[in-house]
N, C-alpha and C positions, 0 to 999 in steps of 0.2 A: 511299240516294239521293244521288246527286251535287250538290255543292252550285252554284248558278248561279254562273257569271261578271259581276266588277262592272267599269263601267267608265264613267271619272269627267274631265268634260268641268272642266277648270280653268281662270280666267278672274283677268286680274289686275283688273280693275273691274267693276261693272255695265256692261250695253251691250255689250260687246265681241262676242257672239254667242254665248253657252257653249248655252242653250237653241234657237237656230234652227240652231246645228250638228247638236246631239242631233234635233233633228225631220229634219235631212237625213239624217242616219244611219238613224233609223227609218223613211223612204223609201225608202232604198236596202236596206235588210232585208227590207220587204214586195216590196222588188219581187223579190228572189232567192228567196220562196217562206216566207220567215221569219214566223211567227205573231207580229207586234205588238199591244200595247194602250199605252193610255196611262193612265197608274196617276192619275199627276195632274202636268200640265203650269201653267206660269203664265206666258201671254205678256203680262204688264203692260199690254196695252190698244196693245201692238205688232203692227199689221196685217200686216209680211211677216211673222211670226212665225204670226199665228194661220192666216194662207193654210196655211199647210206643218202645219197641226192638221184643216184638213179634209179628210177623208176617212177618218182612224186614228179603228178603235174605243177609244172611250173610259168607262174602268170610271167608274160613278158616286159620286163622292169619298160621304166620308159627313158629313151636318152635325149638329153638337152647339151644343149653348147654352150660355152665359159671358157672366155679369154683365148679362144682358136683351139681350144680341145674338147672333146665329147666326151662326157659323163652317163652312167647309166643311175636312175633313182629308183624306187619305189612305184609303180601306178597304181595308185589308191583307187582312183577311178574304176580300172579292169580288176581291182580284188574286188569292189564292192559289190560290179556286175558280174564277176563271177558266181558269186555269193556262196561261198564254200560253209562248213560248218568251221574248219580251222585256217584258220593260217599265218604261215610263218613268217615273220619278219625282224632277221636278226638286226643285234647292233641299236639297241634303243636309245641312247645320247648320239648317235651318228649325226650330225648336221647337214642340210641337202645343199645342194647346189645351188647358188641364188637363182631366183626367178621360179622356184619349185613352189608348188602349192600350197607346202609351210616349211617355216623355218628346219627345225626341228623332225626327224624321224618319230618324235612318240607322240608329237603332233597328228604324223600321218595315222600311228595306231589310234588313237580318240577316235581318228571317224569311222576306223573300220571297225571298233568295239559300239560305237552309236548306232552301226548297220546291223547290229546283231551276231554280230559275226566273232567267233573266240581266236585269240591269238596269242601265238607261244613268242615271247622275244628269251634275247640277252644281253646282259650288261655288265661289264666289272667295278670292283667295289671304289676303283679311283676316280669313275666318271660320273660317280655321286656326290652329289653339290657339297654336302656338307664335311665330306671329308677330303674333298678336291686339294686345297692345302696343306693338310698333311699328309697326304701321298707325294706332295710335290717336296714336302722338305725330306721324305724319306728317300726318296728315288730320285731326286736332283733335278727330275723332269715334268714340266708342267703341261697339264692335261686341259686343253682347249674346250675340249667337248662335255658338257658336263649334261647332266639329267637332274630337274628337282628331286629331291626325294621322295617328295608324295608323291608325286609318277608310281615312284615303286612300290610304294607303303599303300596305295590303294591296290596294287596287283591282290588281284584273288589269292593268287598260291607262289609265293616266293621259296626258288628249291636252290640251296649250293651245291653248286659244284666244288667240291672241295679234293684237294692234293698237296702231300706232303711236300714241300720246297725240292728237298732230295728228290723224289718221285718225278716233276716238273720237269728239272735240270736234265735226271735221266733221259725221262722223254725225248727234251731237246738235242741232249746229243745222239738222239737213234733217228733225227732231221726227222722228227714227223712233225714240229711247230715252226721253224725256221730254216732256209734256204741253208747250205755249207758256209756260205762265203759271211753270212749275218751269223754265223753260230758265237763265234769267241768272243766278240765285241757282244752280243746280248748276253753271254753268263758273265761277264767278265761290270758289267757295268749294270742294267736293271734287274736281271733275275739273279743277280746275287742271295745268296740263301739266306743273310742278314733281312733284305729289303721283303722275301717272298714270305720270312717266316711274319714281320709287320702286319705286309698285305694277308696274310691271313687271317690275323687276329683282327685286324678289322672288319673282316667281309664277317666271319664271327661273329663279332659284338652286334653288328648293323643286321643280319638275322635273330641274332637275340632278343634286340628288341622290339623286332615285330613277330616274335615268337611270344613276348610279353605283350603284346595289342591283344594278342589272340587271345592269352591265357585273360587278361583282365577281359574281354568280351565274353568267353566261356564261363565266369566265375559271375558274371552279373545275371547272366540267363538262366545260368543254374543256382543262382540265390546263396551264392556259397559265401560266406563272409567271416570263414578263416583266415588266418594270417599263414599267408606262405609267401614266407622270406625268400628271394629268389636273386635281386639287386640289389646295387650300392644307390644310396638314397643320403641326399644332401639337404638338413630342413635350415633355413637361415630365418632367425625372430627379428621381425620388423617392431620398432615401437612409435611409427608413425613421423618420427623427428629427422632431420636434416643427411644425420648420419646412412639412412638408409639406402642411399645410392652407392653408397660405399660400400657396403655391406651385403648387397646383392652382385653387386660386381664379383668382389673376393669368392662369395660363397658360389661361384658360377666358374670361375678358374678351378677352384678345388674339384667340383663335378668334371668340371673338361678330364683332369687328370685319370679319373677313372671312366675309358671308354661305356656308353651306355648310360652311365650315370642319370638319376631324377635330379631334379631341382627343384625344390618346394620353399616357397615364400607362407608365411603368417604372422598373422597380429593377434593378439590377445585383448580381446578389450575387460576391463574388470566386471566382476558378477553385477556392482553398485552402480555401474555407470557412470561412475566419478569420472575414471580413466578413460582414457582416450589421444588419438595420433590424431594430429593434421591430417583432416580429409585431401588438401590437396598436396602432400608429399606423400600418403598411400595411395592416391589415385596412380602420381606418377611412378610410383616405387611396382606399382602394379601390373603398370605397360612395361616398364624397363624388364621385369620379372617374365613375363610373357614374350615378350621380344628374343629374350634369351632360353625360349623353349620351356621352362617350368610353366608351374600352377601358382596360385594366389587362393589365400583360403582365410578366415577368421574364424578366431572361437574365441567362445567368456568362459571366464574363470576367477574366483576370488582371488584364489593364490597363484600369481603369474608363473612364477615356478611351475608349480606343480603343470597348474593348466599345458602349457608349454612340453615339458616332458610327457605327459598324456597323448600329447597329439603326434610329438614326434615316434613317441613308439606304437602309436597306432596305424602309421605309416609305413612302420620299418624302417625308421630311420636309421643311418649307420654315423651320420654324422653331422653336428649341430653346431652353426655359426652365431655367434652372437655378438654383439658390442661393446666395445668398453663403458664401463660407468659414467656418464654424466655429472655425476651428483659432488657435491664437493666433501673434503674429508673429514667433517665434522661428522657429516652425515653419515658416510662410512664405518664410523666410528661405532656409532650406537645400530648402525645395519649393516648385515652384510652383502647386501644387496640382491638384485637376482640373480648376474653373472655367475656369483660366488657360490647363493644357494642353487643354482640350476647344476655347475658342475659339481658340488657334494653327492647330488640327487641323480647324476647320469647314471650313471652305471655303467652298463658295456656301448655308451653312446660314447663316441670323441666329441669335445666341447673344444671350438677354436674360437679365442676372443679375441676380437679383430680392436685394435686401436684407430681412431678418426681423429679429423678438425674437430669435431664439437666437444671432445675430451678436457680442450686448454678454455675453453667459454663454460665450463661447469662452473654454475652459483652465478653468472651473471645474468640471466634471464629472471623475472620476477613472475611468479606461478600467475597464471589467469585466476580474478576472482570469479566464484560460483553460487551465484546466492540462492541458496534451495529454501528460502521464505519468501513469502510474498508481502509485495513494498510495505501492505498496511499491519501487517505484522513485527514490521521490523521499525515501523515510523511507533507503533506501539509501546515495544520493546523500550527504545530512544526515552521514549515518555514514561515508560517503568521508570528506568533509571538514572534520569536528571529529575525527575519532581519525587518518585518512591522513597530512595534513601533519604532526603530532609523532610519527607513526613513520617516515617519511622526513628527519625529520630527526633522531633517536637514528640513524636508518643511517646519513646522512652525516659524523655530528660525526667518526670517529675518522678520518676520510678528508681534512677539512676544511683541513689543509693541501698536499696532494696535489690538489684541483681548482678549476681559477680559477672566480672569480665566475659567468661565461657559461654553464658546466656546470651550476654550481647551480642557476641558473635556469632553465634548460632543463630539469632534473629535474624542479622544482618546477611547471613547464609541463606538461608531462609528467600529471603528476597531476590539473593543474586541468583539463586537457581530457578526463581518464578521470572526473572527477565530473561535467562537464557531460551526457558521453553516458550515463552511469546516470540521472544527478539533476535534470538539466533547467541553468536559469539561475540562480539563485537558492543552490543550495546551490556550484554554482561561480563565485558572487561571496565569496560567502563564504571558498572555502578560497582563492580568489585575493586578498583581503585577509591572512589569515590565513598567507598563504603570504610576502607580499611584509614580513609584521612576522617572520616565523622568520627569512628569507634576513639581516634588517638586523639581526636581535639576535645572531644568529649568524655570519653568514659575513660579512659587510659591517665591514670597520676603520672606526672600533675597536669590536670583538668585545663584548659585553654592554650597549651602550648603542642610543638608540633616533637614535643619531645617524649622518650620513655627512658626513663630510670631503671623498671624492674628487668632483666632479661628474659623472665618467663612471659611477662609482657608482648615483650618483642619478638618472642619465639612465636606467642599463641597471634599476634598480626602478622605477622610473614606466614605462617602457617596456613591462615584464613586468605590470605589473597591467593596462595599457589590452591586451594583447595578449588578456592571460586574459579579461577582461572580455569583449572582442571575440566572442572563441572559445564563449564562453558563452552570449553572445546569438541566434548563428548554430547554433551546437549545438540549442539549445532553436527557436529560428523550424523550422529544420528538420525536427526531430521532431514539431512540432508539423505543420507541411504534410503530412509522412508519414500522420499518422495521418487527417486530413482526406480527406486524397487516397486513402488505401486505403477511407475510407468513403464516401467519394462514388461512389468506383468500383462497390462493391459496391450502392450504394441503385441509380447508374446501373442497373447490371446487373440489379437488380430490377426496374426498372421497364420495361426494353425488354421482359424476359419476361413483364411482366403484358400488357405494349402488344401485343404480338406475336402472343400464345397464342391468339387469333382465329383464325389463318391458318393455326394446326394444325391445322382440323380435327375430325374424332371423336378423334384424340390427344388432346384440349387439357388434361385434365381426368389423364390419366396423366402428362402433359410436364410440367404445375403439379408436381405433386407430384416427381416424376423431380428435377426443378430446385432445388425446396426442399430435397431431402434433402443434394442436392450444397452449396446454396448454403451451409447450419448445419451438415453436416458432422453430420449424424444417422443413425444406423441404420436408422431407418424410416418411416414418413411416411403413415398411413394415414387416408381418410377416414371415416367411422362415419355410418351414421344408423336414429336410433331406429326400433323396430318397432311399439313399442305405445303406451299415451298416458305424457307424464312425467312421475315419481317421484322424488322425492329417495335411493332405493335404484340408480337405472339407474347408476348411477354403474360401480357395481362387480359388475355383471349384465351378463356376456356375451350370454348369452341375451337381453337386449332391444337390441342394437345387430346391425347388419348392415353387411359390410365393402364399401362402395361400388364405391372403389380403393384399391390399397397399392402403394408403392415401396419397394424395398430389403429388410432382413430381414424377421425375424419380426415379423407386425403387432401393432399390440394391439388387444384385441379388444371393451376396455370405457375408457373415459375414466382409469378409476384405474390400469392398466396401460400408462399411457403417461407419462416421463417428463415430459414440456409439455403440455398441451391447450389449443385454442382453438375456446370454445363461438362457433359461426356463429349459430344460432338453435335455435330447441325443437328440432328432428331432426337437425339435421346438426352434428357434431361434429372438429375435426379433431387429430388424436391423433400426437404425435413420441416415438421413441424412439431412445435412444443416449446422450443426456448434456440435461443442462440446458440453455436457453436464454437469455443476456444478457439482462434489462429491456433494455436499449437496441436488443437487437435483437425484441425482441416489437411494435414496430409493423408493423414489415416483416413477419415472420411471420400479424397478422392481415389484412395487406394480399393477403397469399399465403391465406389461406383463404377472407375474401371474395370472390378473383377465383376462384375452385375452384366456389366455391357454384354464382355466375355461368355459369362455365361448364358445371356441371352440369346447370342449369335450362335451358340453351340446348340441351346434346343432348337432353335429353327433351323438349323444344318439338320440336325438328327430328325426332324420334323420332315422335310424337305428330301431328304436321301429316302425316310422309310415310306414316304409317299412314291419315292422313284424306284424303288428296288423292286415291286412288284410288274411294274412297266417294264426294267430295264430286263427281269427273266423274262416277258413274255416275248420281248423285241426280239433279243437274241435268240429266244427258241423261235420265234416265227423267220428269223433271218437266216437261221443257219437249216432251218425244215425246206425253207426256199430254198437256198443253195442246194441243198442235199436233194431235193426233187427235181431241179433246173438238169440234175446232172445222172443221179441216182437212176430217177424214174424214166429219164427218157432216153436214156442209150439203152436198156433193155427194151424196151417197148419199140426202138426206130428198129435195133437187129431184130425183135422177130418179128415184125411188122414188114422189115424188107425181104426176110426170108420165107413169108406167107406169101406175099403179093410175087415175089420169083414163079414161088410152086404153081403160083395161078396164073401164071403168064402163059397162056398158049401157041403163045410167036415162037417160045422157044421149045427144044427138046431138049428135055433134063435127060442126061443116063442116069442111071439107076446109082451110082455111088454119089452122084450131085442133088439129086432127090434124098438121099440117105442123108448128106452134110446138111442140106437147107431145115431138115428137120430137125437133126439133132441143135443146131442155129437156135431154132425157134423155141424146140426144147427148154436150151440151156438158160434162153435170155425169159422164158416163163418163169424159169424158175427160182432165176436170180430176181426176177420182179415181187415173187411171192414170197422169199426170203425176206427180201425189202419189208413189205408192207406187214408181214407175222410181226419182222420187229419192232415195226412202227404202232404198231396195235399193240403188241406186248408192252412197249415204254410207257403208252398212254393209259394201260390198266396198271402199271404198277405206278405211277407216281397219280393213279386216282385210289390204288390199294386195294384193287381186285380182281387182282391176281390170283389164284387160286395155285394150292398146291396140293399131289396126294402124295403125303409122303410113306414112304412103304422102305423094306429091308432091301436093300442094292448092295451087288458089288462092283466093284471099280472094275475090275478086270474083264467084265462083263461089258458094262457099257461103253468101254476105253475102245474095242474094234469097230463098234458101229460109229462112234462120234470119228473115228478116220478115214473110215472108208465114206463119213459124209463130206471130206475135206475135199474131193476129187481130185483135179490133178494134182495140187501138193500132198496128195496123199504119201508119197515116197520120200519126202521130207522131215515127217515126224517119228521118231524111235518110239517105243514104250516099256521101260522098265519099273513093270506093277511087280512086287515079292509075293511070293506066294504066301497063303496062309492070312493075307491082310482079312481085317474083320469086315462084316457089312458095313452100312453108311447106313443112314434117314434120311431118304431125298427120295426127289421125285424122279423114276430114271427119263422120262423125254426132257423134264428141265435139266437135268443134270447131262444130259447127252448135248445140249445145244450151249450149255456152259463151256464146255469141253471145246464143242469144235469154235466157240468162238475165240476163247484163248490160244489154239492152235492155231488155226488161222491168220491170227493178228503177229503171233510170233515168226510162224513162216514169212509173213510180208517184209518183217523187219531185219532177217535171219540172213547172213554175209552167203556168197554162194557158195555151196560146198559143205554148207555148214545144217545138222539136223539140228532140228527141235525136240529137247526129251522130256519125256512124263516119268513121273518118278511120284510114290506114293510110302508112307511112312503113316505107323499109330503111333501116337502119342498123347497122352494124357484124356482117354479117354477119346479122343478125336484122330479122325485121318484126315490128313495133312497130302495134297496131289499139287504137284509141282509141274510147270511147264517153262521149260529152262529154255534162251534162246542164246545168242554170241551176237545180238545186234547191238546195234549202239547205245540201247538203255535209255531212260529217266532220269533227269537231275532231281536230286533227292526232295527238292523244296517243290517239285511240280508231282509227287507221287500223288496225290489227291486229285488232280486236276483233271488228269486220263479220263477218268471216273464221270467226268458230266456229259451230259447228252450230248450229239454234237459236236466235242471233240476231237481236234486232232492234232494232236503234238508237235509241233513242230513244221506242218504241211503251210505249203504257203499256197495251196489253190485249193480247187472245189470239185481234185478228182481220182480224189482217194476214199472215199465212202462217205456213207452218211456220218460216220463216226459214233455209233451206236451199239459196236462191240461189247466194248468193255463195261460200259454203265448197263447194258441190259444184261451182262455176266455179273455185275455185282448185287443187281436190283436181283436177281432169279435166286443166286446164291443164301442172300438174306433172309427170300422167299421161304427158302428151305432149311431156316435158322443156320445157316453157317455164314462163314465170313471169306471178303474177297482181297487179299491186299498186297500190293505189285516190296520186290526185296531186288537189291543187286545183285549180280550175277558176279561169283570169283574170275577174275579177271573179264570182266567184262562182258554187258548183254542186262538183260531184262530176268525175274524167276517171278509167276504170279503164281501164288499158294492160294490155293481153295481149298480150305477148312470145314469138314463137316464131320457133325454128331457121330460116336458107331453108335448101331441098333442095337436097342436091348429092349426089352420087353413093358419097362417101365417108358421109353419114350416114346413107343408106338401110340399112334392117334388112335 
C-alpha cells in the first residue's frame, strides 16, 4: 500500500492562521472532487475558524478519562475505517492523554499515513525540538510539547503561514485569536512585537532549510553542479590530533550563531602519504561532528593550504576554523606554517584561529619514526657504511699524495650518497661522520691527528659533512614518497575497480577477478563455492566445492590447493594461485573478494527477477482478467439473462411499458457485454501488434458528435469546443471515435457533480492537439504512466469499477494511428488527456 502524503502548515505563533489555512485547503479539495474528513480540528472558540468547519464530515474523536475528567483525542481507528483520501488532524506535537494508543499526536499521523491515507496537520515553530530552547529564553516560557524535527522535515510539503508581528497584534485586538479578558496579559507578555518579530525569523530560517533539502535534491536529479551560494557555511580543518574536540566544538557555537548555518568537518591527508591524524581521535572527532548535525569529509592534497582552501570554497564556505600551531618557535621561524599560509590565501573566507591545550606541549612529543626501506636494505646500508669508508680509504692511502684534498672528498661523497640510496638516512649520516674523521686523520695536514691548521681545510670538511648530510635526507624523503606514492597508486587503482565494476555489467564478476590476478601479479584467481553443508574436511575436497569463475591458469579447485585463500562466508570462497600474498597487501585482496561476493549476488538477483518478470506480467494480467470477468462479465450477462427469462415467464402479464423496460434491460446489458469483449480482443491484438489501421483524412468536428452521442446517458455531461477551420487529422475515424468516447467516459466517471467535461482542440506544429479536460481529483504526477496499463485502476480499492481497460486501449489505438496519448494537470485542479495527431497532407497519406 502506498503510504499517504503529509503536509504540514507551519506557524511562527499562535493566531497567525496555520488551522483556518488547513480548513481553506480542505475546501478547496472537496470542491475538486477529493474525499475530506476531519480527523480532529480545534478552533479555539474562533468563529471565522469554525464557519470554514461547517459543512466537512467530521470523524468522532474518542473520549477517555484521567484523573475524574473526560478528554476528547483523536480515533485513529474510525479515521482509518473511514478511509478518506484526506484528513485533518490538527496540533501535531499535541500529547494525548495517557492510556491513548500513542504517546504523541504525530504518532497517531504515522498510522494514518501507513493506511494510505494523506494528512494536512499544524504546528508552530516553538514546538520543534530543536529550537524548543530558545523560544523558551526568548519568551520566558517553556514549551512541554515538542515534535522531532524529522517529523517535519520528512512532510511532503511544508507551507508557512506567515504574519507580520504588527498584523498579529492587530488581529488580536479585533478578539478573533483570544477571549477579551486574556487580551492584555497576552500582548503585554508573549506576543510582544520583540518576541513575535524572533519567532518569525525562526519559523524562516527552519523553512529555509528545508527549502535547501529541496534545492540540494533538485540540483542532484538535474545534474546541476554549479555553485549557487545561497547559506552561511562553517568548514573547521581537523588535523587528526588531540586538539580537535576543541575545535569542533568552537566551530559549532560559531554556526549556532548564524540560524540555519552548515557545519563541515575535514582532514587533509598529504598527496605522499607521509601525513596523517590519529585514526582514533578522527574516528571520534567524527561522531562528535555528526552528533552536532554536520558532515565529515577527507581529501589529499600536497600542499595542505591550498588543498584546504580548495575544499572550503568548493562548499561555499563563508567561514574557516582552524588551530593554533603546534609546532615550536624555531620551527616558526623558518615556516610560516599553515594557520598563517591558509589565512594569507583566504580571501573573502573569515579565518578564526582557535587557541587549545596542545598549544603549551608544542616540541614535546617526538615525531613517530617511518621507515620507507625495507629491513635488508637498511641492514645493507649499516654494512656500506661501517666496513665501505675504511676500505675506501686502505684504496686511497697509497695514492694520498697524488690527490688534492677536493678529490678526496668527493670520493668520500661519492660513497656517502651510494649508502644513502641503499640505506636510507640514518646509515648515511653515519658514514658521512665517519667519513668526514678518515679524510682529517688521514688526508687533512697534519696527517694522524684530529686536527686542521689550514681554514680552507676546515671549511672544505664542514662543508662535505652538511653536503652528505643534505644528500641523506633527500635521498631517504624521497624513497620514502616513492614507495607512498606507488602505494597510493595501487590502493587508487583498487578502488576505481571496485567503484566501477557496476557498469560492467554480466562481466562484473569475471573483470573483479581478471583485475585481481593482474593487480598481485598471480596465476590464478578462482572463485569456489561449497556444494554441500560445512566440514572442517571441505578444505581439501575437491568434490564439495564448485568453480563459479576463474581467471588465468589452472584453477584450484579446493581452499588447500590455492596458494592465499580468502574465506567470504560459509559457501563462497576465494582461492589465488601463483605465489604468496604481502599481509600488507591482504586487506585489498579481502576488499576484492567482498566486492566479488557482491557482485555475484547481484547477477543472480538480476538472473532471478528476469526469470520472474515474465511470470509476474502474466499473473497479474491473468489475476486482474479474473477479477475483471468475476465482475465485468457477469452482471451484464445475469441483467439480461434475468430480463430474458422475465419476457419468457408466462405466469406473468408483462404491460407493454414492462415488456419495453425488460428489453431495452436486455438490450443495454448485450451491449455493455459486447463493449466488454471488442475491448478485450482489441487489447489482445494490439499487444500481439495486429491491429490494423486505415488511416484516412478526418475531421475532429466530425467525429467529436457521434463519439457523444455514443456516451449515452452521460451524454449531457460533455461540452465540445472544436474552433472552426481546425485542419484534418490521419487517423482512423472508427479508432479515433472509440478513442474519444473512452476518454470521455472515464472523465465523466471522475468529474465532481455539476461539473462538464470539455473537448477542446488546437493545431500546432504541424499536429492537432484534442483535449478532454475534467475538475476531478486528478493523478499524482509520479503515477501519470501507470493509468496507462492494462487492468488498471487508480486508486479503486475493489473489483467494481471496470475492467480497467479505458485508457491503455486509448493509448495502444492512438499509437496505432501514429499519434500520441499523455494525461497533463488541470489549472486548478482535475485530469486534461491530450491526444496528438498528425494533420493530413498528401505526403503522409498511406
Amino acid at each position: 500500500m502506498t503510504r499517504g502524503r503529509l503536509r504540514v502548515y507551519l506557524g511562527a505563533a499562535p493566531g497567525v492562521g496555520k488551522t483556518y489555512a488547513m480548513l481553506s485547503e480542505a475546501r478547496r479539495a472537496r470542491e475538486r472532487g477529493r474525499d475530506v474528513v476531519v480527523g480532529l480540528v480545534e478552533t479555539h472558540g474562533r468563529p471565522r475558524t469554525a464557519e470554514l468547519l461547517e459543512g466537512l464530515e467530521i470523524v468522532p474523536r474518542r473520549s477517555m478519562s484521567h484523573r475524574g475528567a473526560v478528554f476528547t483525542e483523536l480515533d485513529v481507528e474510525a479515521v482509518i475505517r473511514r478511509a478518506p483520501m484526506i484528513a485533518l488532524i490538527d496540533e501535531l506535537a499535541h500529547t494525548n492523554v495517557p492510556g491513548s494508543r500513542n504517546v504523541k499526536r504525530w504518532q497517531d499521523i504515522d498510522e494514518v499515513l501507513d493506511a494510505g491515507i494523506d494528512v494536512i496537520s499544524t504546528v508552530n515553530i516553538q514546538h520543534l525540538e530543536s529550537v524548543n530552547d530558545v523560544v523558551q529564553e526568548i519568551t520566558g516560557v517553556p514549551q512541554r510539547e515538542t515534535v522531532p524535527d524529522e517529523v517535519v522535515r520528512r512532510a511532503d510539503q511544508v507551507e508557512l503561514v506567515d504574519m507580520s508581528p504588527e498584523a498579529l497584534r492587530r488581529r488580536m485586538s479585533h478578539g478573533n485569536v483570544y477571549a477579551p479578558e486574556k487580551l492584555d496579559a497576552a500582548l503585554a507578555n508573549y506576543f510582544r512585537v520583540g518576541n513575535l518579530t524572533a519567532l518569525r525569523e525562526l519559523a524562516l530560517l527552519w523553512v529555509a532549510g528545508k527549502v535547501d533539502d529541496q534545492l540540494d535534491r533538485y540540483r542532484a536529479e538535474h545534474g546541476i553542479a554549479g555553485t549557487w551560494e545561497t547559506r552561511e557555511r562553517v568548514v573547521v580543518a581537523l588535523t587528526g590530533g588531540p586538539e580537535g574536540d576543541t575545535l569542533v566544538r568552537r566551530a559549532a557555537r560559531i554556526a549556532a550563531r548564524n540560524k540555519g548555518a552548515d557545519l563541515i568537518a575535514v582532514h587533509v591527508t598529504s598527496a605522499d602519504g607521509l601525513a596523517g591524524g590519529d585514526p582514533a581521535h578522527l574516528a571520534r572527532q567524527r561522531t562528535l561532528v555528526e552528533s552536532m548535525g554536520g558532515t565529515y569529509h577527507q581529501v589529499v592534497g600536497h600542499d595542505i593550504p591550498r588543498a584546504l582552501l580548495d575544499f572550503a570554497r568548493g562548499v561555499n564556505a563563508t567561514q574557516l576554523v582552524l588551530g593554533a600551531s603546534r609546532r615550536g618557535r624555531l620551527a616558526q621561524i623558518f615556516s610560516r606554517g599553515v594557520g598563517v599560509t591558509t589565512t594569507a590565501l583566504s580571501g573573502s573566507i573569515d579565518v578564526h584561529m582557535i587557541t587549545h591545550a596542545e598549544v603549551s606541549r608544542a616540541g614535546t612529543r617526538r615525531p613517530r619514526s617511518r621507515a620507507a626501506l625495507t629491513r635488508r636494505r637498511r641492514l645493507a646500508g649499516w654494512i656500506m657504511a661501517v666496513a665501505g669508508m675504511p676500505a675506501l680509504t686502505a684504496l686511497m692511502l697509497p695514492f694520498a699524495g697524488m690527490l688534492a684534498l677536493p678529490s678526496e672528498i668527493l670520493l668520500f661523497l661519492l660513497v656517502v650518497v651510494g649508502v644513502a640510496l641503499v640505506g636510507g638516512m640514518w646509515p648515511a649520516l653515519t658514514a658521512a661522520v665517519g667519513g668526514s674523521l678518515l679524510l682529517n686523520w688521514f688526508f687533512t695536514p697534519p696527517s694522524g691527528q684530529f686536527t686542521v691548521y689550514d681554514p680552507q681545510n676546515f671549511l672544505a670538511l664542514t662543508v662535505f659533512v652538511l653536503v652528505a648530510a643534505a644528500v641523506s635526507v633527500i635521498v631517504d624523503l624521497a624513497a620514502r614518497r616513492t614507495r607512498e606514492a606507488a602505494r597510493a597508486g595501487a590502493e587508487a587503482e583498487l578502488l576505481s575497480t571496485l567503484a566501477g565494476h557496476v557498469l560492467r555489467g554480466q562481466a562484473a564478476v569475471p573483470s573483479l577477478l581478471a583485475r585481481m590476478r593482474e593487480t598481485f601479479g598471480l596465476g590464478s584467481v578462482t572463485l569456489l563455492e561449497r556444494l554441500g553443508r560445512p566440514s572442517p574436511e571441505d578444505r581439501s575436497e575437491p568434490g564439495a566445492w564448485r568453480i563459479v569463475a576463474t581467471s588465468g591458469g589452472a584453477p584450484a579447485t579446493c581452499p588447500d590447493t590455492a596458494d592465499t585463500d580468502v574465506v567470504i562466508d560459509d559457501d563462497l570462497v576465494l582461492a589465488a594461485r601463483g605465489r604468496l600474498t604481502e599481509a600488507a597487501d591482504r586487506r585489498a585482496l579481502e576488499a576484492f573478494a567482498a566486492e566479488t561476493a557482491v557482485a555475484l549476488r547481484q547477477e543472480r538477483l538480476q538472473e532471478e527477477l528476469d526469470r520472474a518478470k515474465p511470470l509476474a506480467v502474466v499473473d497479474r494480467m491473468r489475476t486482474a482478467l479474473l477479477a475483471a470477468v468475476s465482475h465485468d462479465l457477469r452482471t451484464p450477462l445475469a441483467a439480461a439473462k434475468a430480463a430474458v427469462e422475465s419476457l419468457g415467464n408466462t405466469d406473468v402479464d408483462w404491460s407493454e411499458r414492462d415488456r419495453v423496460e425488460l428489453l431495452a434491460t436486455a438490450e443495454e446489458s448485450l451491449e455493455r457485454l459486447e463493449r466488454l469483449v471488442v475491448n478485450l480482443l482489441d487489447m489482445s491484438r494490439l499487444q500481439a501488434g495486429v491491429l490494423g489501421a486505415d488511416l484516412q483524412p478526418v475531421l475532429v468536428e466530425e467525429v467529436l458528435p457521434r463519439a457523444i452521442d455514443d456516451l449515452g446517458p452521460v451524454r449531457d455531461e460533455v461540452e465540445g469546443d472544436i474552433p472552426a477551420g481546425l485542419p484534418e487529422v490521419l487517423a482512423d475515424p472508427a479508432l479515433l471515435e472509440r478513442v474519444l468516447v473512452n476518454l470521455m467516459a472515464n472523465a465523466a466517471r471522475f468529474s465532481p457533480p455539476g461539473e462538464h467535461v470539455l473537448i477542446t482542440a488546437s493545431q500546432y506544429a504541424g499536429q492537432v492537439e484534442i483535449r478532454v479536460i475534467d475538475r476531478g481529483p486528478g493523478i499524482p504526477p509520479e503515477a501519470h504512466d501507470r493509468v496507462f496499463l492494462p487492468f488498471q485502476r487508480l486508486g479503486d480499492r475493489d473489483n467494481h469499477s471496470g475492467v480497467g481497460l479505458g485508457l491503455a486501449l486509448s493509448r495502444g489505438l492512438a499509437e496505432a494511428m501514429g499519434g500520441t496519448l499523455v494525461p497533463d494537470e488541470t489549472p486548478g485542479g482535475g485530469l486534461t488527456m491530450i491526444l496528438t495527431l498528425p494533420v493530413a497532407t498528401e505526403e503522409g497519406l498511406p
